[in-house]
C-alpha positions as CSV (number, residue, x, y, z in Angstrom):
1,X,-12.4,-5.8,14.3
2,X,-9.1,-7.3,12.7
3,X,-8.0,-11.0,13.0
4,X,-4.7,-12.6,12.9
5,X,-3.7,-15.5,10.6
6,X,-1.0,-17.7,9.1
7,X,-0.4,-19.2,6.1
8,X,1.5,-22.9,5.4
9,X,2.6,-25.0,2.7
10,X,3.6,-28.9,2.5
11,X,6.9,-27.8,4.6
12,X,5.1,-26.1,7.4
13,X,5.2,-27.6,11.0
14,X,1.7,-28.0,12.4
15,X,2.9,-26.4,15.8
16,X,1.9,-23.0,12.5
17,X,-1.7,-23.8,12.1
18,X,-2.0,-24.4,16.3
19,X,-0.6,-21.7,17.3
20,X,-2.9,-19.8,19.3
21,X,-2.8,-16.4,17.6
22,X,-4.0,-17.2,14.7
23,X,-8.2,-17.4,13.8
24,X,-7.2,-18.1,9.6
25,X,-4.9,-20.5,8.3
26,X,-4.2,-19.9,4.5
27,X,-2.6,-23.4,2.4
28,X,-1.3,-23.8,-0.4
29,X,-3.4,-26.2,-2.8
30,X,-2.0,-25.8,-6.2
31,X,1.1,-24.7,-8.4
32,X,1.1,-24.4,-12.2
33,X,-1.2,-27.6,-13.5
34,X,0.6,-30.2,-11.7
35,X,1.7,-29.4,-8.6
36,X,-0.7,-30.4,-5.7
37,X,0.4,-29.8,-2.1
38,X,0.6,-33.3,-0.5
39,X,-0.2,-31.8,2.8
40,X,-3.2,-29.6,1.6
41,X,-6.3,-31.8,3.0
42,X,-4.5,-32.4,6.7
43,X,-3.1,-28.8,7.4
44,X,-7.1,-27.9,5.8
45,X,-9.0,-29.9,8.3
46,X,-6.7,-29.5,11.2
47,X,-7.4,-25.9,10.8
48,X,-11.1,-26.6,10.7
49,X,-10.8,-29.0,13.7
50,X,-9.2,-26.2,15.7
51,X,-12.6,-23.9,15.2
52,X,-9.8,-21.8,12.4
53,X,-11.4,-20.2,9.9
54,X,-9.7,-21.3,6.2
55,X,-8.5,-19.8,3.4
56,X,-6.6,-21.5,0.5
57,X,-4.2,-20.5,-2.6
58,X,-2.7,-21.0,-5.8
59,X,1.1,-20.3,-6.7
60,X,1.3,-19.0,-9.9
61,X,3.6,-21.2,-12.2
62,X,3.3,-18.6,-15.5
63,X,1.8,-21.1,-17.6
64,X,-1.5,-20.5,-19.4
65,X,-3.5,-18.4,-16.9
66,X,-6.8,-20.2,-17.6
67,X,-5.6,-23.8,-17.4
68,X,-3.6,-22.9,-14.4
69,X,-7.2,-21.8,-12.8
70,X,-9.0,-24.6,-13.7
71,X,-6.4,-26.9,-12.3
72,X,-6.4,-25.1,-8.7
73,X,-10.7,-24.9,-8.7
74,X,-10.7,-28.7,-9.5
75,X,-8.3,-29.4,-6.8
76,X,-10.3,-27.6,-4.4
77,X,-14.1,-27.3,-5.3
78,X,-15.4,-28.7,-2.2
79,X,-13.9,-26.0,-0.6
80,X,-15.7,-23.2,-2.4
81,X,-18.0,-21.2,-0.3
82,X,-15.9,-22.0,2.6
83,X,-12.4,-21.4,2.2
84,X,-11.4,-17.9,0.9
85,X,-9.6,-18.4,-2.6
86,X,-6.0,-16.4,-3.3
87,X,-4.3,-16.3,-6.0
88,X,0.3,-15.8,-5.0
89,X,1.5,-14.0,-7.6
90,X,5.3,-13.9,-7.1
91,X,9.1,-14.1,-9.0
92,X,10.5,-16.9,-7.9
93,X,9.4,-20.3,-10.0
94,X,6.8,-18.3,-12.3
95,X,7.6,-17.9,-16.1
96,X,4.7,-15.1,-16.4
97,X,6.5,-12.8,-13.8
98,X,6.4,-9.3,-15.3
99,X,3.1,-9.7,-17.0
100,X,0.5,-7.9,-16.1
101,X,-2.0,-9.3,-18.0
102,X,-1.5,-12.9,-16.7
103,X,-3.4,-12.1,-12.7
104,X,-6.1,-10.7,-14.6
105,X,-6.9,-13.7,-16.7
106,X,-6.4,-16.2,-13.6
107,X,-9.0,-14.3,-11.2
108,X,-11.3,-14.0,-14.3
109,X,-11.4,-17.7,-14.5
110,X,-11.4,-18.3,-11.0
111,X,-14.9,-16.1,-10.8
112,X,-16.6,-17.8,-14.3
113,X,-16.4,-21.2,-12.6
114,X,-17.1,-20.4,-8.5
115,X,-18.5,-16.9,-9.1
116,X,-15.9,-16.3,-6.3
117,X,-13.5,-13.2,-6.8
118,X,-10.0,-14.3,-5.5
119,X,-7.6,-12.1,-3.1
120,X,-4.2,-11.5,-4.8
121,X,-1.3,-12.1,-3.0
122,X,1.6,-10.0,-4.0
123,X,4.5,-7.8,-2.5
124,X,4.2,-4.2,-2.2
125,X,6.9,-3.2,-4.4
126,X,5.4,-5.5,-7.5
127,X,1.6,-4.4,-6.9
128,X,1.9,-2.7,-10.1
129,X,2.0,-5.9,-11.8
130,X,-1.3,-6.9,-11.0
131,X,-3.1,-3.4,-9.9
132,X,-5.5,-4.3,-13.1
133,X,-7.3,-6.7,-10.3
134,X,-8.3,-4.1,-7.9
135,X,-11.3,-3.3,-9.1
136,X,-13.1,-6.9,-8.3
137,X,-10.3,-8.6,-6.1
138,X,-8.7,-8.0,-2.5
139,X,-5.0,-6.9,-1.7
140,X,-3.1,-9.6,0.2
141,X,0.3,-7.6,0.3
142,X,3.3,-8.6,1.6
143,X,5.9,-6.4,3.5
144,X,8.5,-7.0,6.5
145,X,10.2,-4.7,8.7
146,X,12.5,-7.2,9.0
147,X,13.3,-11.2,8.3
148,X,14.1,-11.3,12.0
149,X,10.4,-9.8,13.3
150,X,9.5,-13.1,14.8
151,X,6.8,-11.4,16.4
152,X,3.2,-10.9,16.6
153,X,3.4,-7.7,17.4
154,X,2.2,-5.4,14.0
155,X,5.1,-3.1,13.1
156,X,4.7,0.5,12.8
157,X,5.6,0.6,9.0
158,X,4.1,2.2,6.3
159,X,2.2,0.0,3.8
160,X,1.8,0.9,0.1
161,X,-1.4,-0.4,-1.3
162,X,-2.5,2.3,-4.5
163,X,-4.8,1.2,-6.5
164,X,-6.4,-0.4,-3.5
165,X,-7.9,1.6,-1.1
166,X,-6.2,0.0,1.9
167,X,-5.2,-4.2,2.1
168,X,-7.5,-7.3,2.6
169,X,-4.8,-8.6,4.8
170,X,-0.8,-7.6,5.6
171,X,1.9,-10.2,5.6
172,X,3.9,-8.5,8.1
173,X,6.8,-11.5,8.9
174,X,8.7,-14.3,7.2
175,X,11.3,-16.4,8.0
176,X,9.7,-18.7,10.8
177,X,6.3,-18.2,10.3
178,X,4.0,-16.0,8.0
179,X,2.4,-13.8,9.9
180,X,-0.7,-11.8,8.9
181,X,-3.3,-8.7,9.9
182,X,-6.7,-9.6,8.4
183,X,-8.6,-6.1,8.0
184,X,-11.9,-7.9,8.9
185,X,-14.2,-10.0,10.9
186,X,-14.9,-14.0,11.3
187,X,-18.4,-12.9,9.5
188,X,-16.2,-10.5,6.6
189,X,-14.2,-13.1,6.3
190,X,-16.7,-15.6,5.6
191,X,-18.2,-13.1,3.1
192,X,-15.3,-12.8,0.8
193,X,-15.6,-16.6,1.0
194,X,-18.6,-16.6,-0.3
195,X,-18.8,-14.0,-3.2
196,X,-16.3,-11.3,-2.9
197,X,-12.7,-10.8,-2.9
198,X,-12.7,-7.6,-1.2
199,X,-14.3,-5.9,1.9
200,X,-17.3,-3.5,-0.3
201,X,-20.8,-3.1,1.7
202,X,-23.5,-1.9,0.5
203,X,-24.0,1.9,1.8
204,X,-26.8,2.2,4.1
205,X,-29.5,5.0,4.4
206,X,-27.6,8.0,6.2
207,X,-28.9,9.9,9.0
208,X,-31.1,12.8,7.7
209,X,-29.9,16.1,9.7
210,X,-33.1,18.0,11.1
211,X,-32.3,21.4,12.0
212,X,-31.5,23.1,15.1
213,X,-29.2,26.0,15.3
214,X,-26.9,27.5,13.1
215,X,-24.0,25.1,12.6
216,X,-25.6,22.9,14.7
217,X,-28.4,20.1,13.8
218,X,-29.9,16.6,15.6
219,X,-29.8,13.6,13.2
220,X,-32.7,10.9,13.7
221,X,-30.7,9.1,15.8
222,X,-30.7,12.1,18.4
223,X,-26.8,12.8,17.8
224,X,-26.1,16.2,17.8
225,X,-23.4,17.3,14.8
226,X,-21.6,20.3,14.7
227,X,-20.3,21.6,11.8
228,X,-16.7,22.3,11.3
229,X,-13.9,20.9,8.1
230,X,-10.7,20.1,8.6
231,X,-8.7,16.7,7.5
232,X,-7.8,14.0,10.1
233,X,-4.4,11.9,9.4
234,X,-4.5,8.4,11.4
235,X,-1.0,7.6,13.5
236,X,-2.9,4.5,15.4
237,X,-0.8,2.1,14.2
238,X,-3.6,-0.6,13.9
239,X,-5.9,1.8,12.0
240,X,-9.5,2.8,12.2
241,X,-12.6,1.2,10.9
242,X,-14.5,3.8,8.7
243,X,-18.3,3.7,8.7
244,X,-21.4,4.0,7.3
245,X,-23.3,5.5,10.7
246,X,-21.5,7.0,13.7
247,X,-22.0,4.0,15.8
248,X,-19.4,0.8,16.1
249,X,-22.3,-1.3,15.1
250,X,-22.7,0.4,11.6
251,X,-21.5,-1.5,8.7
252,X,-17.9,-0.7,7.8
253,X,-16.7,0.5,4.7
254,X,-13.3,0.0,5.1
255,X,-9.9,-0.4,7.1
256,X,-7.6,3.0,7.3
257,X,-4.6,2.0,8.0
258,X,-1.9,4.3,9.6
259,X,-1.0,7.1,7.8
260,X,-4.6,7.9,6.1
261,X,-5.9,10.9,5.6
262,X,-9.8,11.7,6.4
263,X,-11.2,15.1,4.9
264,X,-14.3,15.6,7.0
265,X,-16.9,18.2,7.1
266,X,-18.8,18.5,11.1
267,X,-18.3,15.9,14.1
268,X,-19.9,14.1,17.1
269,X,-19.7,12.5,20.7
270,X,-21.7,9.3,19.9
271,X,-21.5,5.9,21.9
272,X,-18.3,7.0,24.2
273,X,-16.2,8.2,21.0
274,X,-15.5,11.5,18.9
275,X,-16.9,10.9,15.2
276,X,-16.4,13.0,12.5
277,X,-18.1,13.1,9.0
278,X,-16.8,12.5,5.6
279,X,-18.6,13.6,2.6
280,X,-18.2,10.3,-0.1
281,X,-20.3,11.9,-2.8
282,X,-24.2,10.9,-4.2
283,X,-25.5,12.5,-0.7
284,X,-23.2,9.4,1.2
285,X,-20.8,9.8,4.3
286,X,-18.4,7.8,5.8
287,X,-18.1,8.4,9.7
288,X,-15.0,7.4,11.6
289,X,-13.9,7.4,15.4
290,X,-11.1,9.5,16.3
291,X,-10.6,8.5,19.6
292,X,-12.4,8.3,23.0
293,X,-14.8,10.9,25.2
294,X,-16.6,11.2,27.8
295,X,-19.5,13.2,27.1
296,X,-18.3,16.0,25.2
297,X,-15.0,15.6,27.1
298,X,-12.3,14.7,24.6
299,X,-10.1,11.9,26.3
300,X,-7.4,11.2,23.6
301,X,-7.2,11.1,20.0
302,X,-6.2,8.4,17.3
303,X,-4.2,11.2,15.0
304,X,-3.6,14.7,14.3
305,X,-6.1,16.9,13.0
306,X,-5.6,19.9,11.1
């Protein structure tokens, strides 16, 4: 399940963090070591007040990375554990711009004091300068198909995210009002609040196959898989959840977005969908949906398989 959110600053209107789209509302707390948004404790607990689940962020100013840190977790420590924690890396008012070195020291601080791995806020085309984060931290990436998409309708648009597997969230608009996909759930999202920057859940115990016929077999939970390999390219223009069982209640692994490319070795019609298999390595799958069925009846796909 993805959400929908917004993010302000101290010249946002509140009509922003009401509108009724929106479950997250993202502020701006801190810039450099002595900036500290005016607005930042009203547009916080209106959110809250509104049942709006909270996130909160740092504008790098390019000074020292550490200090600049230390100033944002002092300026919002009571929110730790409850607001998920961003660091904005962009041009415009930041000395550092160009250094990739200077994201990496900031979420490395962030974590030492609030054991709290920050999402990193950046625009596609300057991911580069702070791909050395993707190991620990989420992608918040930033791309519009226009200034004048005033719309909360997601734009069918490629998305660049390499290093990162897929985004944390997209900031698909500008202009009158940021508007953002969040690629997970009110619980996920008080997760990466919590302890991690990024969506990464723990695999869980896959399905043993017990035989049956040839090219055929019955896992434990009495799905019958049939072997075939092939690749899967996603054109939904939301996505697909991938999986660690073939049901929607199994714990995700991550958001595909459109455009992904699934190599996958046997399928399934489990729980009202087709599901197909994808080897992950150390004896794991991932399992995703590819569309709906009826039965073994095929009723339309999510992408193109080949």
């Amino acid at each position: 399940m993805t959400m929908y959110g917004v993010d302000v600053y101290s010249g946002s209107d509140d009509r922003i963090i009401r509108d009724s789209h929106a479950q997250v509302v993202i502020v701006k707390a801190t810039q450099g070591t002595t900036y500290v948004n005016p607005k930042a404790n009203h547009q916080y607990e209106l959110a809250k007040s509104l049942g709006k689940l909270v996130g909160t962020y740092h504008y790098a100013g390019g000074g020292d990375p550490v200090a600049e840190a230390q100033f944002f977790i002092k300026n919002i420590k009571n929110w730790v554990g409850e607001a998920v924690l961003v660091l904005d890396w962009e041009k415009y008012q930041n000395g550092a711009f160009g250094d990739s070195s200077w994201s990496r020291r900031f979420v490395d601080e962030v974590h030492r004091l609030t054991g709290v791995w920050p999402l990193v806020y950046v625009s596609e085309s300057v991911i580069p300068q702070v791909a050395n984060c993707a190991k620990d931290c989420g992608l918040w990436v930033a791309k519009y198909a226009s200034m004048t998409w005033h719309s909360w309708t997601v734009p069918d648009m490629p998305v660049k995210t390499a290093p990162w597997g897929t985004y944390t969230m997209w900031q698909f608009t500008g202009d009158d009002m940021d508007r953002n996909i969040i690629n997970t759930d009110a619980e996920g999202w008080k997760r990466l609040a919590k302890g991690s920057g990024k969506v990464t859940p723990a695999p869980e115990p896959n399905p043993q196959p017990r035989p049956q016929a040839k090219n055929t077999w019955v896992d434990d939970l009495g799905v019958t898989w049939y072997k075939e390999t092939g690749s899967f390219t996603i054109t939904d223009p939301m996505g697909i959840w991938l999986r660690w069982g073939a049901t929607v209640k199994s714990t995700k692994i991550a958001a595909l977005p459109r455009g992904s490319v699934v190599k996958y070795d046997a399928y399934c019609y489990s729980g009202g969908y087709v599901w197909i298999r994808q080897p992950r390595g150390n004896g794991q799958y991932g399992y995703l949906p590819t569309g709906e069925a009826k039965g073994s009846k095929r009723l339309n796909y999510w992408g193109v398989f080949k």
